[in-house]
Structures are given as C-alpha cells and as structure tokens.
PDB file of the backbone (N, CA, C, O) and the ligand in Angstrom, with CONECT records:
HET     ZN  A 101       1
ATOM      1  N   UNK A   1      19.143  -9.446   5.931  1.00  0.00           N
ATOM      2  CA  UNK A   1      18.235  -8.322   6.212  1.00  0.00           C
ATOM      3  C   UNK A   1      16.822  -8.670   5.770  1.00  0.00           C
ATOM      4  O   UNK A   1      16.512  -8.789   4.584  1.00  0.00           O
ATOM      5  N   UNK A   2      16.031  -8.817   6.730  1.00  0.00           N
ATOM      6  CA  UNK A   2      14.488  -8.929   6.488  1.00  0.00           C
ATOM      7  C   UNK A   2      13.411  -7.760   6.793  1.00  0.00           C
ATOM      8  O   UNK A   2      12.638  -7.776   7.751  1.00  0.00           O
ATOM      9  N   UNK A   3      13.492  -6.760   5.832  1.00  0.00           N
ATOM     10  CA  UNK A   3      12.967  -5.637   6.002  1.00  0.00           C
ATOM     11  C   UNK A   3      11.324  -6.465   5.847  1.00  0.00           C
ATOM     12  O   UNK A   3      10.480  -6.532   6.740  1.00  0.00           O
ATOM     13  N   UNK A   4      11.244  -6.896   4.786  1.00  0.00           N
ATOM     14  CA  UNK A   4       9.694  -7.296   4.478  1.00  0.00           C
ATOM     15  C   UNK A   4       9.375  -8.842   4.701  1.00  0.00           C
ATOM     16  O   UNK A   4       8.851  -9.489   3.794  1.00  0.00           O
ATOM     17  N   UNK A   5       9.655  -9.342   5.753  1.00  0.00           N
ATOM     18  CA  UNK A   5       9.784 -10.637   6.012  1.00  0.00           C
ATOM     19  C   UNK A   5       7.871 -11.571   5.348  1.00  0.00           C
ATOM     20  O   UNK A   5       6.718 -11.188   5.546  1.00  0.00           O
ATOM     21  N   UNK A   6       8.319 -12.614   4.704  1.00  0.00           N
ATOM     22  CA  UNK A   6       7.262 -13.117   3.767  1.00  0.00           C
ATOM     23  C   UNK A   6       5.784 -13.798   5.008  1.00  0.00           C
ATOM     24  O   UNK A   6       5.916 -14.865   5.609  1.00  0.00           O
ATOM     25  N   UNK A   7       4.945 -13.208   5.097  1.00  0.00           N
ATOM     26  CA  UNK A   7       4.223 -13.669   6.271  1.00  0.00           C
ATOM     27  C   UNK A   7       3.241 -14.441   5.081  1.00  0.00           C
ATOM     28  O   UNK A   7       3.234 -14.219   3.870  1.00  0.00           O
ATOM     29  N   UNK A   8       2.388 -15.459   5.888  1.00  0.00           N
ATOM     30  CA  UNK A   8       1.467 -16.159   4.811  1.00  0.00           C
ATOM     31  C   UNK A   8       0.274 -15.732   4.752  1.00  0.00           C
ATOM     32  O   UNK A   8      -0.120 -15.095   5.729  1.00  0.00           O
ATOM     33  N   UNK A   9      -0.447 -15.895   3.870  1.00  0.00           N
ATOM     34  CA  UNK A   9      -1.452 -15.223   3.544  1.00  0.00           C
ATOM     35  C   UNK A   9      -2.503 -16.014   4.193  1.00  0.00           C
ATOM     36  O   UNK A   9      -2.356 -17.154   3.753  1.00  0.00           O
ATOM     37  N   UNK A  10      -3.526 -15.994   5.046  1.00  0.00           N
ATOM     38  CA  UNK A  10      -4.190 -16.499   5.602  1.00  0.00           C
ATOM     39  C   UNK A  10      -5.255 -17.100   5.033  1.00  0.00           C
ATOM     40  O   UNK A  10      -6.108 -16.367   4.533  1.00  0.00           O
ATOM     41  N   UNK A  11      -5.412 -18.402   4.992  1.00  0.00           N
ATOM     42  CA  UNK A  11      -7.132 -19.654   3.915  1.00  0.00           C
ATOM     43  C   UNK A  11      -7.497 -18.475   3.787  1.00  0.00           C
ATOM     44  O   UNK A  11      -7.142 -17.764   2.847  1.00  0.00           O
ATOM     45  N   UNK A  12      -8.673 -17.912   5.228  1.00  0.00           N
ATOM     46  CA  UNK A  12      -9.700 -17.194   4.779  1.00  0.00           C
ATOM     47  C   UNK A  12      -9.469 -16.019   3.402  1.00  0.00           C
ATOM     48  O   UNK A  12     -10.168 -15.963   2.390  1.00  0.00           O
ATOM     49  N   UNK A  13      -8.455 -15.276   3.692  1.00  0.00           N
ATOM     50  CA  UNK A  13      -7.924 -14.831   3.093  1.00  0.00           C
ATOM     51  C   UNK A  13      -8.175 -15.181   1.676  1.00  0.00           C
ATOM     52  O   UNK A  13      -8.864 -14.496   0.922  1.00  0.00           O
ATOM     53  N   UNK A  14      -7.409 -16.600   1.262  1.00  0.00           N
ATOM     54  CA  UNK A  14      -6.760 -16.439  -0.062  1.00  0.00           C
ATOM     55  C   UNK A  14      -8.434 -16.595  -0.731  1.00  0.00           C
ATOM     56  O   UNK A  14      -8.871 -16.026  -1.731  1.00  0.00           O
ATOM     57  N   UNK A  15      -9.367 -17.827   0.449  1.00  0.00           N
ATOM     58  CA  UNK A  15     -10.777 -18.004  -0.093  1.00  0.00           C
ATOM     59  C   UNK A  15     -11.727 -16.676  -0.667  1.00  0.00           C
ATOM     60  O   UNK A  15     -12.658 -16.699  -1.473  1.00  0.00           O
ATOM     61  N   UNK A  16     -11.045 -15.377   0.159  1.00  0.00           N
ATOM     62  CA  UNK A  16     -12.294 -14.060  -0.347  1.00  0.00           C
ATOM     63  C   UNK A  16     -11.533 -13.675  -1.618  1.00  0.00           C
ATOM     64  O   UNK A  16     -12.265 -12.949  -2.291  1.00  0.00           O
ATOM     65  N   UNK A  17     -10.544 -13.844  -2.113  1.00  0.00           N
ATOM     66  CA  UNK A  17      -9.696 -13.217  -3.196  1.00  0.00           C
ATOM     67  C   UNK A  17     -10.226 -14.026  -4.071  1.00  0.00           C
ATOM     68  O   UNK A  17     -10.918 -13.620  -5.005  1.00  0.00           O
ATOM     69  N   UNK A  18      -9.880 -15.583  -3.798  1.00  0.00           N
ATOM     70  CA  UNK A  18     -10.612 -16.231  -5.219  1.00  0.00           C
ATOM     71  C   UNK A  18     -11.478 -16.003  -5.496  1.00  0.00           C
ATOM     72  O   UNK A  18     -11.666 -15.820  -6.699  1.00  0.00           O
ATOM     73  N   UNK A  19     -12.755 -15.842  -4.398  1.00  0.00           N
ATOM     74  CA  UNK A  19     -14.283 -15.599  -4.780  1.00  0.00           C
ATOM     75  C   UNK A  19     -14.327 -14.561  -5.566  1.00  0.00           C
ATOM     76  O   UNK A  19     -14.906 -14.552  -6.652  1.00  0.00           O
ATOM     77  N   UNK A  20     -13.399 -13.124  -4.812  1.00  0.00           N
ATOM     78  CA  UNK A  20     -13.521 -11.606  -5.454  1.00  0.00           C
ATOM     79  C   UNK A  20     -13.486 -11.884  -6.622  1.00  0.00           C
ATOM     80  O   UNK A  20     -14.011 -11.173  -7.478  1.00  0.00           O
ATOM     81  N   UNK A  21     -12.758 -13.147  -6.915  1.00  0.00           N
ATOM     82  CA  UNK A  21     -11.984 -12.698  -8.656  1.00  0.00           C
ATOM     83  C   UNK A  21     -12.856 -13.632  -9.437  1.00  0.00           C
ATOM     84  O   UNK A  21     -12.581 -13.987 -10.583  1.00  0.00           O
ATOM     85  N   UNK A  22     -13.892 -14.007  -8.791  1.00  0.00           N
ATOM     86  CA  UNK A  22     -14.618 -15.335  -9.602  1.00  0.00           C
ATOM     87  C   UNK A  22     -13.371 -16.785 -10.280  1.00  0.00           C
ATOM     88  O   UNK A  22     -13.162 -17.337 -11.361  1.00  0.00           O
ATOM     89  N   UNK A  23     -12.955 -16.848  -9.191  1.00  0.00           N
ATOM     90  CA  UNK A  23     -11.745 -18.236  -9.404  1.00  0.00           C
ATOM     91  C   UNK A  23     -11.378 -18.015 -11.073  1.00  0.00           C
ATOM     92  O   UNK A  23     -11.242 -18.884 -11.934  1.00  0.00           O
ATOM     93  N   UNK A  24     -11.268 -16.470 -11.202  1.00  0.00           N
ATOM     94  CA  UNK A  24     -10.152 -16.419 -12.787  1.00  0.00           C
ATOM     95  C   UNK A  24      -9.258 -15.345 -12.684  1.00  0.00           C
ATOM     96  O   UNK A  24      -9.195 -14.165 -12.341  1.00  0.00           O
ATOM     97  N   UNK A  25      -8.427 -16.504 -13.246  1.00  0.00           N
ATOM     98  CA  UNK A  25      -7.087 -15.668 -13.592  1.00  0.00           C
ATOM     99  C   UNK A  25      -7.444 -14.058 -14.173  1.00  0.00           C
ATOM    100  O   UNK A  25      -8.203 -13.829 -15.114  1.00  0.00           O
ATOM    101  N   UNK A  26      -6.611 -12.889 -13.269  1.00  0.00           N
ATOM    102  CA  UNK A  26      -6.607 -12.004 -13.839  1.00  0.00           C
ATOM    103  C   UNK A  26      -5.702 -11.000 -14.979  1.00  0.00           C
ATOM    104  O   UNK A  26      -5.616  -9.781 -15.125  1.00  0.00           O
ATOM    105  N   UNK A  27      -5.203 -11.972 -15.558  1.00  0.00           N
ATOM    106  CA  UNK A  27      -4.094 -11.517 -16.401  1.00  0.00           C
ATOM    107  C   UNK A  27      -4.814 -12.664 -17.299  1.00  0.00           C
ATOM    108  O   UNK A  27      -5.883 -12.159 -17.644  1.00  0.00           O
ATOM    109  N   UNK A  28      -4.721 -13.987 -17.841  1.00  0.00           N
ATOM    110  CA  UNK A  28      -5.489 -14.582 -18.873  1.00  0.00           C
ATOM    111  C   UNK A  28      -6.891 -14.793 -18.726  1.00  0.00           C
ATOM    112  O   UNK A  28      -7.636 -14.920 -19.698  1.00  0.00           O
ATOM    113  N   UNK A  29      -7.136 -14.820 -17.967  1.00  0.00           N
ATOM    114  CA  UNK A  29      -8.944 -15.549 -18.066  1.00  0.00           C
ATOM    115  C   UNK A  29      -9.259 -16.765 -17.732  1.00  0.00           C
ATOM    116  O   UNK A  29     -10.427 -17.071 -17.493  1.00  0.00           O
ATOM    117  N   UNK A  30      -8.014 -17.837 -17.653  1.00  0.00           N
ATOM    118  CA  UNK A  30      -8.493 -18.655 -17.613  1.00  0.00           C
ATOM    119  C   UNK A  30      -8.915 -18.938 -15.871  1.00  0.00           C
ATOM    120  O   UNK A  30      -8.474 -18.329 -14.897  1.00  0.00           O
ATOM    121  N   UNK A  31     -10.030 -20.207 -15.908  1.00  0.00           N
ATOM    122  CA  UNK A  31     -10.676 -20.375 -14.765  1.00  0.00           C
ATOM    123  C   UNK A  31     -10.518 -21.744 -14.260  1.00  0.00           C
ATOM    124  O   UNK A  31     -10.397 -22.748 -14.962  1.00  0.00           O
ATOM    125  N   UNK A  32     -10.542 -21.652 -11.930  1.00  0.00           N
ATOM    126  CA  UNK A  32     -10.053 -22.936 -11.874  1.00  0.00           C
ATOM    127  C   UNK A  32     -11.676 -23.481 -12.309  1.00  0.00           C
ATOM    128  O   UNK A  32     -12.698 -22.811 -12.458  1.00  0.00           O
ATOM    129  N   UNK A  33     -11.425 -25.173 -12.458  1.00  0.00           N
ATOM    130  CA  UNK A  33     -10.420 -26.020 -12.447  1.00  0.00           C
ATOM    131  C   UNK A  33      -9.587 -26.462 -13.453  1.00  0.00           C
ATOM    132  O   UNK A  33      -8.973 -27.526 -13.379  1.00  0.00           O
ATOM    133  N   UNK A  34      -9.518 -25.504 -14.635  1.00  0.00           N
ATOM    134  CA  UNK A  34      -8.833 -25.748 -15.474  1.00  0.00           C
ATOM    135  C   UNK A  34      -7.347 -25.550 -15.373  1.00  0.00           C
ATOM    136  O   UNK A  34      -6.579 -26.123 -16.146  1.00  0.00           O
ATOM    137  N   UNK A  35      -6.899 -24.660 -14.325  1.00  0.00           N
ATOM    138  CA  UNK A  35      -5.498 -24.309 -14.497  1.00  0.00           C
ATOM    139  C   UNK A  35      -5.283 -24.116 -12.769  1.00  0.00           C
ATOM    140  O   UNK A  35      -6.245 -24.190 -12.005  1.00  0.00           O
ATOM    141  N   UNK A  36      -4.649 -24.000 -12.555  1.00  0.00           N
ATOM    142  CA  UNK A  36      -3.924 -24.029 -10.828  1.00  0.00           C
ATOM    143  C   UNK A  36      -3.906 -22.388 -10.650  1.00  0.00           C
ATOM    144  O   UNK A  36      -3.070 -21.643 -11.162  1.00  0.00           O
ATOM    145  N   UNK A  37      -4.672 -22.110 -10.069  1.00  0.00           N
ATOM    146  CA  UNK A  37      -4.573 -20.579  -9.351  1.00  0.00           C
ATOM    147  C   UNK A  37      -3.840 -20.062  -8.414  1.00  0.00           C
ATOM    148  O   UNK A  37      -3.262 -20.929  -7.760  1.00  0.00           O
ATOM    149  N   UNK A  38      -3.642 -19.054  -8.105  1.00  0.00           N
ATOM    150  CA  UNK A  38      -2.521 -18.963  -6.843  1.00  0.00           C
ATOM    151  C   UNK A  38      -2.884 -17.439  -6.840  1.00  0.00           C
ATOM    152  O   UNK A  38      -3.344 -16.796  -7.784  1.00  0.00           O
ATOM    153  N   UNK A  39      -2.552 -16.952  -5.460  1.00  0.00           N
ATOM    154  CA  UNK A  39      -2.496 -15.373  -4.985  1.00  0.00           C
ATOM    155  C   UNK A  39      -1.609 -14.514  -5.139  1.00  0.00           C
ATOM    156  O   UNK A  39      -0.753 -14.471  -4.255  1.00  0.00           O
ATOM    157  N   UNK A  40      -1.526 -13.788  -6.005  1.00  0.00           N
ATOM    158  CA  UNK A  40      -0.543 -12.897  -6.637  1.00  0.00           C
ATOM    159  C   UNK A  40      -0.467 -11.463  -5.445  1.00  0.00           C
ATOM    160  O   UNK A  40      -1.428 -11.055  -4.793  1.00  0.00           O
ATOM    161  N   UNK A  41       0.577 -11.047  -5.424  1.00  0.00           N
ATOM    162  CA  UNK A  41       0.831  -9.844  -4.856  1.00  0.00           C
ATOM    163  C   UNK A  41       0.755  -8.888  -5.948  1.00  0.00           C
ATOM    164  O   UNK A  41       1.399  -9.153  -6.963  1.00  0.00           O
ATOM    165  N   UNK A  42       0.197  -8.016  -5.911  1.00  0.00           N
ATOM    166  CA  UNK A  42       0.230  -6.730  -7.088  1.00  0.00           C
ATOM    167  C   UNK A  42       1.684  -5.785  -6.565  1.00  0.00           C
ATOM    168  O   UNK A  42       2.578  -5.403  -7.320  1.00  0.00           O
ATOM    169  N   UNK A  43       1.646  -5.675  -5.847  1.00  0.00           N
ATOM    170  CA  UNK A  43       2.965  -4.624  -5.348  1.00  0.00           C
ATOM    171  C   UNK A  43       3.764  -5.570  -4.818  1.00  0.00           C
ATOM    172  O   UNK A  43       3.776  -5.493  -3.589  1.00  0.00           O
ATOM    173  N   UNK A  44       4.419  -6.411  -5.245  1.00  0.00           N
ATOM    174  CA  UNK A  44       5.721  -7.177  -4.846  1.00  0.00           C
ATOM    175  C   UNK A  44       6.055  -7.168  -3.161  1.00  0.00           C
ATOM    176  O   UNK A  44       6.067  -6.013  -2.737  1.00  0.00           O
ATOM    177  N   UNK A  45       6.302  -8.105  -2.207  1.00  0.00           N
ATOM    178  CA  UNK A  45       6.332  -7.701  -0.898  1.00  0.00           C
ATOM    179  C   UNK A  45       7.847  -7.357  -0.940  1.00  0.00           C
ATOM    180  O   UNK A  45       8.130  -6.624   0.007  1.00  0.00           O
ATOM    181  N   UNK A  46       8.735  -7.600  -1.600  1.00  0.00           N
ATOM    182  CA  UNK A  46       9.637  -6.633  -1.718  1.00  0.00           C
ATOM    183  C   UNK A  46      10.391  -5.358  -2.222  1.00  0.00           C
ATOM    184  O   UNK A  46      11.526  -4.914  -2.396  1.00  0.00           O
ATOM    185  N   UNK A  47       9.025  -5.030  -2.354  1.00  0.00           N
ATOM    186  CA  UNK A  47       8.875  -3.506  -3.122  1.00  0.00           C
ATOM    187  C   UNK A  47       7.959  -2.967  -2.507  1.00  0.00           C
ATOM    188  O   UNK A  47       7.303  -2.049  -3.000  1.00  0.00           O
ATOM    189  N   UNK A  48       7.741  -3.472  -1.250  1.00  0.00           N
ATOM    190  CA  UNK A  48       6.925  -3.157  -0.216  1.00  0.00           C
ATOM    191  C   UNK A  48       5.477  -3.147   0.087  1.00  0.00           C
ATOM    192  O   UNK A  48       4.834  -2.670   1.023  1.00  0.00           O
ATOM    193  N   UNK A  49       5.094  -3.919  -1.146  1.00  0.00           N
ATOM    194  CA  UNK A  49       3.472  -4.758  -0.604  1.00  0.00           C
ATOM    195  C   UNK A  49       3.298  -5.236   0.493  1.00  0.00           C
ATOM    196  O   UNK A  49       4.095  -5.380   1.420  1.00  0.00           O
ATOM    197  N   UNK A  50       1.823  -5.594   0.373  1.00  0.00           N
ATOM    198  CA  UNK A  50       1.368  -5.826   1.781  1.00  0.00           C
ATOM    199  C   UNK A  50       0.824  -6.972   1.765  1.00  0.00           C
ATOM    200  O   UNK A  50       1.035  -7.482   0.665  1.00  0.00           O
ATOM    201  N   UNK A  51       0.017  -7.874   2.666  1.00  0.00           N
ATOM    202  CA  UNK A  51      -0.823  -8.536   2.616  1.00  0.00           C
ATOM    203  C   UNK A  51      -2.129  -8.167   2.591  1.00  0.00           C
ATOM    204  O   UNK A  51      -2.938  -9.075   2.785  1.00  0.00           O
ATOM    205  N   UNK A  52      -2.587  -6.963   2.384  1.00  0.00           N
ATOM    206  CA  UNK A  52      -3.709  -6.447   2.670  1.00  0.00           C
ATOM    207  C   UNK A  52      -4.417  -6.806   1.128  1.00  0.00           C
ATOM    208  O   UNK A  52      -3.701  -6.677   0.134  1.00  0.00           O
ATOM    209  N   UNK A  53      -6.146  -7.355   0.942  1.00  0.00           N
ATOM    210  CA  UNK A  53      -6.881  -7.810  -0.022  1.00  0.00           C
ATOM    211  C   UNK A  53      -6.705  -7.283  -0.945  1.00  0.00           C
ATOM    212  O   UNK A  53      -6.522  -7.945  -1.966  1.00  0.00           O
ATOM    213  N   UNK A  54      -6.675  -5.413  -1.000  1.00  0.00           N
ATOM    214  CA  UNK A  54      -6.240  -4.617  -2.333  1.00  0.00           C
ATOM    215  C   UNK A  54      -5.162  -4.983  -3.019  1.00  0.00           C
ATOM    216  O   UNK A  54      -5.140  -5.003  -4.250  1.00  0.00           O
ATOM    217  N   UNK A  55      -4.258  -5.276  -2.334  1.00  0.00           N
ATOM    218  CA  UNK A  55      -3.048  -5.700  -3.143  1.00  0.00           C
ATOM    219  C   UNK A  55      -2.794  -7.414  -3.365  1.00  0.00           C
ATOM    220  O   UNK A  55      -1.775  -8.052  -3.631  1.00  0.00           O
ATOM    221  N   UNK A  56      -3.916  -7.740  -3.175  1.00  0.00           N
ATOM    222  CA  UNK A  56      -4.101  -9.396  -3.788  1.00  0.00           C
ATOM    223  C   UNK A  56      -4.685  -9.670  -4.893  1.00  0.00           C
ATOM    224  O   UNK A  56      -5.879  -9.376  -4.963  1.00  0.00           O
ATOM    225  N   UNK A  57      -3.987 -10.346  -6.146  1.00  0.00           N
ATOM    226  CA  UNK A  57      -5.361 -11.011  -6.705  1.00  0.00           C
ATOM    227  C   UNK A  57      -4.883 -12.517  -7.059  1.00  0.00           C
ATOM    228  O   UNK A  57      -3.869 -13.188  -6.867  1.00  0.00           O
ATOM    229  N   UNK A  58      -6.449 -12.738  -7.826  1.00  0.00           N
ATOM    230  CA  UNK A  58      -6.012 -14.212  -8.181  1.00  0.00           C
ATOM    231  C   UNK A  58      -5.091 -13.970 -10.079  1.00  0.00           C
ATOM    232  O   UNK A  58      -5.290 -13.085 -10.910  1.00  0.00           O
ATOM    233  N   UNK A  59      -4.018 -15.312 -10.137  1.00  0.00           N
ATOM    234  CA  UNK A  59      -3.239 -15.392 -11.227  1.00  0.00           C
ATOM    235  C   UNK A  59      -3.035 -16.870 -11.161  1.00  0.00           C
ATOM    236  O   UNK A  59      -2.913 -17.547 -10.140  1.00  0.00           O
ATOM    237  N   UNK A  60      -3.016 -17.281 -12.448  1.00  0.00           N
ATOM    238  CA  UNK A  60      -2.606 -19.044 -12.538  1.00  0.00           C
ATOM    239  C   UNK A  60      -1.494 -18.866 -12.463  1.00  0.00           C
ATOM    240  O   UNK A  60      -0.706 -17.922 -12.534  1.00  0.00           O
ATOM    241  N   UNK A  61      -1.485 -20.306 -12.245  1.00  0.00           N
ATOM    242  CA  UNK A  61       0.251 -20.782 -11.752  1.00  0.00           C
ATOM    243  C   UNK A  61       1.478 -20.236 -13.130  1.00  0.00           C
ATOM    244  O   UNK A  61       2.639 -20.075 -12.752  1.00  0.00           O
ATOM    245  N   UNK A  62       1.161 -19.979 -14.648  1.00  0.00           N
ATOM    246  CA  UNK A  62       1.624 -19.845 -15.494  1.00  0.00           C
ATOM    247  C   UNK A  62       1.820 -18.411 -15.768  1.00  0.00           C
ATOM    248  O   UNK A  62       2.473 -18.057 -16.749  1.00  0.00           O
ATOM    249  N   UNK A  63       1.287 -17.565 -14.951  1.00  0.00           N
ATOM    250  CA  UNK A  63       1.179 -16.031 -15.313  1.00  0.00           C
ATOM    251  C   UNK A  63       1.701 -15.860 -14.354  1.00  0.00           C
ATOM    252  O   UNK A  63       2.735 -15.231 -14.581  1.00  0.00           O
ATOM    253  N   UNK A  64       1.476 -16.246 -12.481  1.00  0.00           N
ATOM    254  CA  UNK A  64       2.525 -15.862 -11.730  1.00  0.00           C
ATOM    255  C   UNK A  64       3.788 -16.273 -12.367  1.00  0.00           C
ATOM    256  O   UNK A  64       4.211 -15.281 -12.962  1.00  0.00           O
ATOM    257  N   UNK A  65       4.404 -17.036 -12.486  1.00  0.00           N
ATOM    258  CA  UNK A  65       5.777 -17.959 -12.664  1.00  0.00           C
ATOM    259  C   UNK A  65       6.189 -16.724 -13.550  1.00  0.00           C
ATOM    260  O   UNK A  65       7.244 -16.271 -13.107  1.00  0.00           O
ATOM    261  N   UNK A  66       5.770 -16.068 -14.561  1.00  0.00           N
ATOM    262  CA  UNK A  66       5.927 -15.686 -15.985  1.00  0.00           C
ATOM    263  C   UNK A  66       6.225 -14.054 -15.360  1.00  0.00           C
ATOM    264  O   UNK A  66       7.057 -13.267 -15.812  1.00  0.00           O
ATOM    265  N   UNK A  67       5.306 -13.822 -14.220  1.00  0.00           N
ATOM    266  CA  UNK A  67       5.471 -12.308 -13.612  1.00  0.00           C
ATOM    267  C   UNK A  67       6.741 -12.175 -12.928  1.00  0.00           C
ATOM    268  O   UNK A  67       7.629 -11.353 -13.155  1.00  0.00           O
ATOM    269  N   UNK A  68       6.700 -13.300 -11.865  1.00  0.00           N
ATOM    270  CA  UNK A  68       7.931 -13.622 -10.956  1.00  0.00           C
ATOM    271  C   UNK A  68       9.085 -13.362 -11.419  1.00  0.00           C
ATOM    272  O   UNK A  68       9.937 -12.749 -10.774  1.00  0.00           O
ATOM    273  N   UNK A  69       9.307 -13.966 -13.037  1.00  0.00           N
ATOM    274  CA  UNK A  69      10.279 -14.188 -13.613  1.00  0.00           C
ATOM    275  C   UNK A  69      10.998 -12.572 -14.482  1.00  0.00           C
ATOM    276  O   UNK A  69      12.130 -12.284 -14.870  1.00  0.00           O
ATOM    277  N   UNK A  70       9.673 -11.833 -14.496  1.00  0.00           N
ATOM    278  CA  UNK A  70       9.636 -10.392 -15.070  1.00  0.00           C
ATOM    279  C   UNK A  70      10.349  -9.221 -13.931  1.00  0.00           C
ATOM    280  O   UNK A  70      11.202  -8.344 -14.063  1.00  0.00           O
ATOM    281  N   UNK A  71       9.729  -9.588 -13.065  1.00  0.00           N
ATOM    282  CA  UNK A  71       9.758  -8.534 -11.719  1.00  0.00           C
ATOM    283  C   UNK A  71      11.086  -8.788 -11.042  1.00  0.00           C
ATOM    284  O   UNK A  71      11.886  -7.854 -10.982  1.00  0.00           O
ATOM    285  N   UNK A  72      11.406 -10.002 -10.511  1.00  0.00           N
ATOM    286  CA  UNK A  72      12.400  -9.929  -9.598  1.00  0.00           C
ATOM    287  C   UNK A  72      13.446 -10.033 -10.013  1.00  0.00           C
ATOM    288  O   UNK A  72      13.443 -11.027 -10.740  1.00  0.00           O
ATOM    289  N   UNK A  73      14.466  -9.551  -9.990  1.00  0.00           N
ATOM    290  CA  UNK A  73      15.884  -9.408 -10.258  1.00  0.00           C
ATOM    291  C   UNK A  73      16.432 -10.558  -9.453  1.00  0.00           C
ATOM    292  O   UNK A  73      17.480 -11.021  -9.903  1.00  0.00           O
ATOM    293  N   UNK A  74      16.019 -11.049  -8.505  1.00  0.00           N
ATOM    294  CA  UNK A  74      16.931 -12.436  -8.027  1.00  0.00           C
ATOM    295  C   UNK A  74      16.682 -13.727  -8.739  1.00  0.00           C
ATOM    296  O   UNK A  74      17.456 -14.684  -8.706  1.00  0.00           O
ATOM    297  N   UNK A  75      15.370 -13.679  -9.485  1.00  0.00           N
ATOM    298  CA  UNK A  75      15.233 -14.572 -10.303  1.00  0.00           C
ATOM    299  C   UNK A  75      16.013 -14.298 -11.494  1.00  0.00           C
ATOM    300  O   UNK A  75      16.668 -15.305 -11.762  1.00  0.00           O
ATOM    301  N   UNK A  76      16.217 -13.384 -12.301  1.00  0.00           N
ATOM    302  CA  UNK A  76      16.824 -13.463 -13.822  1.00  0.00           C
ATOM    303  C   UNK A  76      18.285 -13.534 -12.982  1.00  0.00           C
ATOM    304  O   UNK A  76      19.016 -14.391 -13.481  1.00  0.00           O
ATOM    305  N   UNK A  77      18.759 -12.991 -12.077  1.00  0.00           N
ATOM    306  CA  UNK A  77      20.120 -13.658 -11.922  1.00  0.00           C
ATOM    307  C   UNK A  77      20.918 -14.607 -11.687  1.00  0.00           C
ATOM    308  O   UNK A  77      22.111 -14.693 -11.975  1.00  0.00           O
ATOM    309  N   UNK A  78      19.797 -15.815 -10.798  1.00  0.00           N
ATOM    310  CA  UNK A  78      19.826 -16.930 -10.480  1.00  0.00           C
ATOM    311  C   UNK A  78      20.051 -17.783 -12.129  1.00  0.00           C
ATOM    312  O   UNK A  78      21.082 -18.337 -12.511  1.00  0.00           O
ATOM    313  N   UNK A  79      18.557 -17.641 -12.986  1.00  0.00           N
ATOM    314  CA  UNK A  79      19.114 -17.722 -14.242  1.00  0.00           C
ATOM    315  C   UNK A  79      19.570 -17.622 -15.334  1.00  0.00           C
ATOM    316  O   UNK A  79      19.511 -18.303 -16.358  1.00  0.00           O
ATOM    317  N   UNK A  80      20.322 -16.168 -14.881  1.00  0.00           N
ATOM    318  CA  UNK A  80      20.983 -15.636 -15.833  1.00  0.00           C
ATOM    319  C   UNK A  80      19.805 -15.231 -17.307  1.00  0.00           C
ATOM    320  O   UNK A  80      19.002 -16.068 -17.717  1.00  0.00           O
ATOM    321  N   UNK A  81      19.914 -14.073 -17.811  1.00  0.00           N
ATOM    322  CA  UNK A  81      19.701 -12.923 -18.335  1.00  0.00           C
ATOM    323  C   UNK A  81      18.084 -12.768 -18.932  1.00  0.00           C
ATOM    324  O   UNK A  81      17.720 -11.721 -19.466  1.00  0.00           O
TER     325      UNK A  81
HETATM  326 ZN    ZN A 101      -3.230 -16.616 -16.276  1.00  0.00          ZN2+
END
C-alpha cells in the first residue's frame, strides 16, 4: 500500500531550502561544509507531509539519522527497541 508514495524532492528545490536555512543545520547549528546536510521533512511523508518548502528544512546527516531513528516505528523495529 502506497498511500504516500516517496516522490523526490526537486535540485531547485532542495537549493532554495539550503539557502532559506543559510546551509545550517536546524536542530544543531552546525554549517555546510563542515558536516553533510540533507532535507528534512518536518511532517514525516508518512504521517502525511508533503513536499511543499514549508514543510522542508535543512538538518545534517547526524540529526536526520538521529530523528529518523526517533520518529519511525519501522526503524526501531528493524532494530529492535
Ligand atoms: Zn544537526
């Protein structure tokens, strides 16, 4: 069942989010090129986020991984608890 099927977030796209966010992490601070950035969903697309800019921001690779790992229930079950 693919109610919220994962569509990709489009360059231009991810390019106005980094700018929005001044290429820093919004959960630590830290800034690229010090750490690997990536586009966070604020409302989970399976909790029915969107791709839309409001519900984007920028997060390093260490705070997504760390959220991912908080939020989704297929992850803590995969590794257990
Ligand atoms: Zn961070």
């Amino acid at each position: 069942m693919t109610k919220h099927p994962r569509i990709p977030i489009p360059h231009t796209v991810r390019q106005y989010v980094f700018e929005r966010d001044n290429y820093q992490c919004q959960s630590c601070g830290q800034q690229s090129p010090q750490t690997n950035l990536t586009i966070d969903h604020i409302i989970p697309l399976f909790q029915g986020g969107t791709n839309d800019i409001s519900n984007l921001q920028t997060l390093c690779l260490t705070c997504n991984v760390r959220k991912k790992h908080h939020f989704d229930p297929r992850f803590r079950r995969q590794f257990g608890s």
